[in-house]
C-alpha positions in Angstrom: 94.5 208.2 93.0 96.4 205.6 91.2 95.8 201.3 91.1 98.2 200.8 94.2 96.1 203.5 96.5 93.3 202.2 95.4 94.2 198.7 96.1 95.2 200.0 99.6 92.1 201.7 100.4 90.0 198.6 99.6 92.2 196.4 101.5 91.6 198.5 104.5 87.7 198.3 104.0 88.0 194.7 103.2 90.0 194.1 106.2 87.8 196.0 109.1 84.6 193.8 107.2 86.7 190.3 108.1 87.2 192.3 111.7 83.3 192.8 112.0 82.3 189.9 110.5 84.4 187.5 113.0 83.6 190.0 116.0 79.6 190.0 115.2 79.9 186.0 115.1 81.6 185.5 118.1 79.0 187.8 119.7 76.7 185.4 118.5 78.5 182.6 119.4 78.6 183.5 123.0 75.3 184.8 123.4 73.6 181.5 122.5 76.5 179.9 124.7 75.7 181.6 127.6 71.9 181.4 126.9 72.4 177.2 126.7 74.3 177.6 130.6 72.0 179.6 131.6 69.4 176.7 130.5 71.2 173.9 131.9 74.1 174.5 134.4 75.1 170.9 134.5 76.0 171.2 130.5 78.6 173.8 131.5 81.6 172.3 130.5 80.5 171.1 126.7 79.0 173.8 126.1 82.1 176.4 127.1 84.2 173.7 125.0 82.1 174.1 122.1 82.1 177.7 122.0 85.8 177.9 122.2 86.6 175.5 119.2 83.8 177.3 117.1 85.3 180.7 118.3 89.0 179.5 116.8 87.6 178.4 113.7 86.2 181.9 113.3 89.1 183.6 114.0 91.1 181.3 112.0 89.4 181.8 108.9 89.2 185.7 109.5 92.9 186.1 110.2 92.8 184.1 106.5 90.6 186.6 104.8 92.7 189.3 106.4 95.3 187.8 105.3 94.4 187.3 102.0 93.2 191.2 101.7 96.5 192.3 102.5 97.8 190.2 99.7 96.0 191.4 97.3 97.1 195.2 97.9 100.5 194.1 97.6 100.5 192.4 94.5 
């Protein structure tokens, strides 16, 4: 296998880690989100606000690790 299939392969395995990273924090994230309703009803609203900005901010800087993987195999 030459640089470029190499550089490929590992963007692929770098690429599904960013996938199961972000997907395994958002689990979190709404775990402990739904835990805190669960808690206190009348907190509803901040706390489903909360979780959705945090939830962004995890995607967005997976999308930029994927991103950045996919670079790299291209250069």
């Amino acid at each position: 296998m030459d640089a470029q299939g190499v550089a490929y392969v590992t963007a692929g395995i770098g690429a599904a880690a960013v996938t199961f990273a972000a997907a395994f924090g958002i689990s979190k994230l709404a775990r402990a989100g739904i835990q805190g309703i669960a808690r206190q009803p009348e907190a509803a609203g901040d706390i489903r606000g909360a979780i959705i900005i945090t939830a962004a901010m995890i995607e967005g800087v997976a999308l930029l690790s994927a991103a950045i993987c996919f670079l790299l195999a291209i250069k």
